[in-house]
N, C-alpha and C positions, 0 to 999 in steps of 0.2 A: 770266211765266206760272206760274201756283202746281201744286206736282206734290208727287208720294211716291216714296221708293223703299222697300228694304228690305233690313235689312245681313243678311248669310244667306254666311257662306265657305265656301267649296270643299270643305274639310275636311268639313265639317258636313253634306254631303249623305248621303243613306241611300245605301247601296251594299253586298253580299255580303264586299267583299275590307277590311274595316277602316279605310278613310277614305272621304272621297267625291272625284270625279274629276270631269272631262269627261267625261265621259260619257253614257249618259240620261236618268240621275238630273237631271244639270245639266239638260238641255234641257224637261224634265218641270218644274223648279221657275219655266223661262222662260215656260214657257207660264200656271204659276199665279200669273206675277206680270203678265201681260197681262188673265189674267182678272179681277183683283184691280184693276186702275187704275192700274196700278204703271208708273212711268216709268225707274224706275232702279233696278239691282241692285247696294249697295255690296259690296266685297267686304273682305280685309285682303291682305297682301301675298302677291305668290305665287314668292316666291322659298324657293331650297331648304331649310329649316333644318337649324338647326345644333346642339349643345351648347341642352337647356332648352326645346326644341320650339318657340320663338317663332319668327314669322313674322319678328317685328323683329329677328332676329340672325343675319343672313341668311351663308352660304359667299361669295352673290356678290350685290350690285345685280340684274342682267342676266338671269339664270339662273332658268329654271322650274321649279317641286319636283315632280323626277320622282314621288313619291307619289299627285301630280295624274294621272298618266297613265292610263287608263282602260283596266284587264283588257282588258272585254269587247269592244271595238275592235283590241287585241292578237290577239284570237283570231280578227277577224271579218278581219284582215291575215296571219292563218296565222302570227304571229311567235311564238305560245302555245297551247296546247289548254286547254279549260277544266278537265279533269280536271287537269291542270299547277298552276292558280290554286286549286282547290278543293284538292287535295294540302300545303298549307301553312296551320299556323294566320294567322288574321290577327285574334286578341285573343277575349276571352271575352263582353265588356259591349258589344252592339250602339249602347248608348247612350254609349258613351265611345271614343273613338283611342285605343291602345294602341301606345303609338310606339314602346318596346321591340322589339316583335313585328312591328309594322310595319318599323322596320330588318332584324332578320335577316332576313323574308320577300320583302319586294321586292326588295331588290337581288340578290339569286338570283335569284328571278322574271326580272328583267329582265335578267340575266346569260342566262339561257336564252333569248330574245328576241332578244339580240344576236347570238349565232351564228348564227343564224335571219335577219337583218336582212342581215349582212355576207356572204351567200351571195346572196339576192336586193335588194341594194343600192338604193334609189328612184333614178331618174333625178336625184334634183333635191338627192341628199342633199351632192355635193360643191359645187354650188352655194351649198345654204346653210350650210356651213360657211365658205367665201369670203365672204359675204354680215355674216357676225355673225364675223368671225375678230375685230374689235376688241376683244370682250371676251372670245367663247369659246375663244381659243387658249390665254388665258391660266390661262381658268375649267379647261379639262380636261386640264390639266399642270397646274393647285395640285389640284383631287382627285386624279388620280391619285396627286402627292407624297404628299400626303395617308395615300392607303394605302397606301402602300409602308412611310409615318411610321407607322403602327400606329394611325392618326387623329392624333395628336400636331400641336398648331396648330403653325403654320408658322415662329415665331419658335425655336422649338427645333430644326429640322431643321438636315443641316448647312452650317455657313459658305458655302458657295460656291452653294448652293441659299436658303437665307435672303435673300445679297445679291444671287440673279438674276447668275452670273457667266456670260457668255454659253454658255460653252463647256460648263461644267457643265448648264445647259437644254438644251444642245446633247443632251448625251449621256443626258439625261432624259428628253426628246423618242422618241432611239429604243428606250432599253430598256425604255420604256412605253409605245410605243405602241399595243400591244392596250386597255390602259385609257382610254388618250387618246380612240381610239377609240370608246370605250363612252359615256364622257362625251358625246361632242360627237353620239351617235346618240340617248340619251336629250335634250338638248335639241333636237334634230332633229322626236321625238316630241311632246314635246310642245307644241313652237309649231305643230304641224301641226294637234293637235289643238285650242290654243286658238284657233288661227284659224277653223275649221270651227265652234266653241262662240260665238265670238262676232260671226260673219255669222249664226249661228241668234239672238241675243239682238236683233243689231243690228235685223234681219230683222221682229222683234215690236215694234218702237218703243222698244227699252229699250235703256238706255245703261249699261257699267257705269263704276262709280265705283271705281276703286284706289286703293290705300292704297303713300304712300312716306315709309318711316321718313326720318327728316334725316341721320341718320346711321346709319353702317356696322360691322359688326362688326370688332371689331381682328382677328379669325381668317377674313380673310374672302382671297377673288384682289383682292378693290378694293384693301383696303391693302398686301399684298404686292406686286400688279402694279404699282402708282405711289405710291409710300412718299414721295415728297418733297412729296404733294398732304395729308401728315397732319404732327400733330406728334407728331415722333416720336425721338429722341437720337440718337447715331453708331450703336450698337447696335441700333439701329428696334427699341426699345421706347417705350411711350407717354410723354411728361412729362407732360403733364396727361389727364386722362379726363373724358367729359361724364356729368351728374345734373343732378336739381333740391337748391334749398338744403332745411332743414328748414322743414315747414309747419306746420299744423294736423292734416294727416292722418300726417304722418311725423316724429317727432321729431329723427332723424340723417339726412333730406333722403332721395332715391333716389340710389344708385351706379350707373349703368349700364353706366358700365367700358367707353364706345366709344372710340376717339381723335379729339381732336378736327383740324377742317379745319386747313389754315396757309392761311388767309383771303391775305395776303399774297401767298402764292405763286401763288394760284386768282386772285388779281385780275389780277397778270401775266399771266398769259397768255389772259387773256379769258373766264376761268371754263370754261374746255373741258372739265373732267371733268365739270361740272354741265351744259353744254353737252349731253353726250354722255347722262347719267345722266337728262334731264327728257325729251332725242328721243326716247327708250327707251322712256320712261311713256307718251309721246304715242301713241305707237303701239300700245303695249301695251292701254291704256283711253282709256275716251271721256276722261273727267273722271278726275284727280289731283287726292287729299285727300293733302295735306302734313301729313306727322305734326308736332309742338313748331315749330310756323312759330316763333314769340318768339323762335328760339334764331338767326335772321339779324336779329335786330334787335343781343340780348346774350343773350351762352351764359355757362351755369356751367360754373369750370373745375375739377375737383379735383385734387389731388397723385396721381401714378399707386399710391401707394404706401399711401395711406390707406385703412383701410379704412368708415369714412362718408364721406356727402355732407357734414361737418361744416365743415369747412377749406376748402371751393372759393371761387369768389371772380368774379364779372361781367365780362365782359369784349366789346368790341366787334365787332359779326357785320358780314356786307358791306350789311345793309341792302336799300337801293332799287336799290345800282348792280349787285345779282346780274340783279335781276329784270329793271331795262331792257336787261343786256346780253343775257338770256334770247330777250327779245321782240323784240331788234333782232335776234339769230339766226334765232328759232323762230317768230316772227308769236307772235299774241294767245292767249294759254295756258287753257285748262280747267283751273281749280286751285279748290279750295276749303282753305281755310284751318286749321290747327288751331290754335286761338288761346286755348286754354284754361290756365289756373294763372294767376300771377302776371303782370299785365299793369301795363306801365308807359306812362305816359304816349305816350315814344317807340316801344313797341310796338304800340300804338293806332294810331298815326300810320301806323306803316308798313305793318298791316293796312287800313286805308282810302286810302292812298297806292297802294296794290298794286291796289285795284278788286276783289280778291277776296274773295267772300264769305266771313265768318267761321263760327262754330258755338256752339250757343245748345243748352244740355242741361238740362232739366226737370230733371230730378233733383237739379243743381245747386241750383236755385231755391230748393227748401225747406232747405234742409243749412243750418243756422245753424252749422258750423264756415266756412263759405263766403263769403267777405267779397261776390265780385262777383255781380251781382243778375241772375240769369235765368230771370227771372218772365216769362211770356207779355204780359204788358200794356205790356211795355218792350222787347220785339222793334221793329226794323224790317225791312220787307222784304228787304233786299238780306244773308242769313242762311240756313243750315241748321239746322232746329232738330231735336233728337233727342231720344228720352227717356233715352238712353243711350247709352255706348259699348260695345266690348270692353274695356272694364278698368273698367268698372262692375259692378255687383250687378245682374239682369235687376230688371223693375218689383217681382214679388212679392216677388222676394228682400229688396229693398230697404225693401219696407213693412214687411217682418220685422227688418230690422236697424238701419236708422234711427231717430237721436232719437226718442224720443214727442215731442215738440215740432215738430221736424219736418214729421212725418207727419198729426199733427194738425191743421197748415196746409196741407198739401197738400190733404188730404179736407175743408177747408172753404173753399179758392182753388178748387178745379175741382170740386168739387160730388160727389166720390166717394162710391159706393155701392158695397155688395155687388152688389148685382140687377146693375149694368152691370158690374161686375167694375173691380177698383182700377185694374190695369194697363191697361183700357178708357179708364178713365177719365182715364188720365195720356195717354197714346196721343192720344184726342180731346183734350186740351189742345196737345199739339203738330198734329197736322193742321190744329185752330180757327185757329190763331193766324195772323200775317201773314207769318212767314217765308215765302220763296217756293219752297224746299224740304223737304220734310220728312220724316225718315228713320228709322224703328223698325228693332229688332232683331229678328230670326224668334223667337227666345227667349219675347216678351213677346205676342209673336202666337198664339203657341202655349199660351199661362196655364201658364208654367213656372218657378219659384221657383228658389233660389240654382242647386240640380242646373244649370242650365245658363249658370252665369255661367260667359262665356269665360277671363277672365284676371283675377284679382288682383294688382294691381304690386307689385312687390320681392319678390313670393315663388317659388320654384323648384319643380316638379314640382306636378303637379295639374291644369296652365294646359292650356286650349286643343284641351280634347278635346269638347267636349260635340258629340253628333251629330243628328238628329231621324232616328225611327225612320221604316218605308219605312209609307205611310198615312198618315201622323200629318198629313200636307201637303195636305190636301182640298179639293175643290171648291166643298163649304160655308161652308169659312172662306173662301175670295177672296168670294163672294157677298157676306159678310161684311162683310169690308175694302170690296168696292166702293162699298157701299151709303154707308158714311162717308166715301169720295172722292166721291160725289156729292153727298152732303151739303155738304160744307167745301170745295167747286171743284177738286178737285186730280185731277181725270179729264185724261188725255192726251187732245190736243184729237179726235182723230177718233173720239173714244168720248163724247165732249159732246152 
């Protein structure tokens, strides 16, 4: 059945206290995306971040970014006064996160919350601590280390805390456990409240789509809690790190500095951490978009020590035998694929061996630095096609900074004008076409130029703020949108 969604994160919602949350806001943007025809709300990851503001470089897999927690729900639970949340800056530019500010403020904020919490405790909060102890016991004893470390990642605290000696966790355990504490009440929060946020989405007919990086951050509880499932020296530091090699758009490849799996060791024992890392997703969203799928076909390896992607070198991923062991666990998986950069023959293979659907980006199409060809006329249906990512340029941005060559052909492939508006006009090339999904950025819905491109890759500080201000989201524009879901079939069927 042919549908739309629309990629719009968390972050980016309007909201008083400097990010967007669970909260109204969210429930407000579910409803403009049922008015709109809208079947699916992507979002990016909602794990906590870390060092660089990425979503992708996450403290933990498992773990929800307390930033998401939603004030005014705090208050409406007595665990905050609003004069409390109003009392603290939370940034100057309504149009940008200001994560600085955002750190010093919340985690006070929710330090005053917590006293608050642990006086009138939920029935259900030792529950679900029992319930999620597999990853959160370990998640809030590495924060807590954490601060005790002065933030300082984990491979430099000391020896006996680095190798996990029992006795030393032992006695980490109780002289933090006021912070422990803290930790495992903030995730308490907010899987309470994403659960409430997404029976409200569910509720509307819209399913949301998340986002799972492949890999993990080396500063993270994943690679500390189970260091034999990475590669990583006697010393658990990395040997090699994962990037891409150099392309056309990067001349010394991307470093991304994660560590990579020990494929080997994850085959042994039946792939349980992936096991455990895909049940998580499952539950968490409807549908999982897998960040660099290629990299279980063959991943780039680099030297830990280099500073480009220059020297790394291909090397053999699990392939098909992750996935069937997945599905022989997990039953038939909701995944969509990222299948974008350098594709080889065998990665081909194991994107159409998998059944899951790949991703098809306008943008790409016209880029004559771009060897692979994703023109609308060479779609098949079994595809998500998008005019963008988050590490793209929004549409206008993109007609501004794009070859004239290019851009040239794009406005004479899909027929752009002024009068329909450029970004209109690239928009209706992906809804026309046959993909059976098809998913825009709130950005380009909004006629919003570079100002709100989320993320530029390899670069540090800038990324991942851009917000829409509180109005800007209106009732005239779903009209809008619908009217082009009715046009190009992509209305959820009880609205046909």
């Amino acid at each position: 059945m042919r549908s739309s969604g629309i990629l719009m994160h968390i972050s980016s919602l309007p909201s008083p206290y400097g990010i967007g949350t669970m909260g109204k806001e969210a429930r407000k943007f579910a409803d403009f995306l049922e008015k709109a025809g809208q079947s699916f709300w992507q979002i990016l990851p909602v794990c906590p971040t870390s060092y660089g503001d990425s979503p992708y470089q996450s403290f933990s897999s498992f773990a929800g970014n307390p930033y998401f927690i939603d004030l005014e729900y705090l208050c409406r639970d007595r665990l905050l006064t609003k004069k409390e949340c109003e009392s603290f800056p939370w940034g100057k530019n309504p149009k940008k996160v200001d994560y600085g500010t955002m750190y010093q403020s919340r985690y006070k904020l929710l330090r005053l919350a917590c006293a608050r919490f642990r006086k009138k405790e939920p029935e259900d909060f030792g529950a679900f601590c029992e319930q999620e102890a597999d990853w959160l016991s370990d998640y809030a004893l590495f924060m807590a280390l954490k601060d005790a470390n002065g933030g300082a990642a984990w491979s430099n605290w000391e020896h006996d805390k680095k190798t996990r000696q029992p006795e030393a966790l032992e006695q980490a355990r109780a002289e933090y456990a006021e912070d422990i504490y803290f930790y495992q009440m903030l995730q308490y929060l907010f899987f309470a409240q994403w659960r409430e946020l997404k029976a409200y989405v569910n509720g509307k007919g819209i399913q949301i789509i998340g986002d799972l990086p492949i890999y993990v951050a080396g500063d993270s509880a994943d690679v500390w809690a189970a260091p034999g499932q990475f590669y990583l020296d006697e010393n658990l530091d990395p040997i090699d790190v994962a990037g891409c090699p150099p392309d056309a758009f990067a001349a010394d490849g991307q470093l991304w500095g994660n560590p990579l799996f020990r494929w080997d060791v994850m085959k042994a024992d039946g792939y349980a951490w992936w096991t455990k890392r895909i049940a998580a997703m499952a539950k968490l969203y409807d549908i999982v978009r897998i960040d660099h799928f290629r990299g279980f076909d063959s991943y780039y390896a680099i030297p830990a020590h280099d500073t480009t992607a220059r020297n790394g070198e291909w090397r053999q991923g699990p392939g098909m035998d992750l996935f069937d062991t997945l599905e022989r666990k997990l039953g038939r998986l909701n995944i969509i694929v990222e299948d974008l950069g350098f594709l080889t023959p065998s990665v081909l293979q194991l994107v159409k061996d998998s059944g899951f659907p790949g991703m098809k980006v306008i943008q790409f199409a016209f880029d004559s630095r771009e060897g692979s060809n994703y023109l609308p006329h060479t779609y098949t249906e079994h595809c998500v096609v998008y005019t963008g990512t988050h590490d793209n340029d929004t549409l206008l941005g993109w007609m501004k900074t794009a070859p004239g060559a290019s851009v040239r052909f794009a406005k004479e492939y899909l027929n752009l004008t002024k009068e329909e508006g450029y970004n209109w006009g690239m928009m209706r090339g992906a809804w026309s076409s046959v993909g059976e999904l098809a998913v825009v950025p709130m950005q380009d819905l909004l006629d919003i130029g570079s100002a709100g491109r989320m993320n530029t890759p390899s670069t540090l500080g800038g990324n991942w703020q851009w917000r829409a201000l509180p109005g800007e989201i209106t009732g005239k524009l779903a009209k809008k949108i619908y009217r082009s879901m009715e046009m190009y079939g992509r209305l959820p069927e009880k609205q046909e």
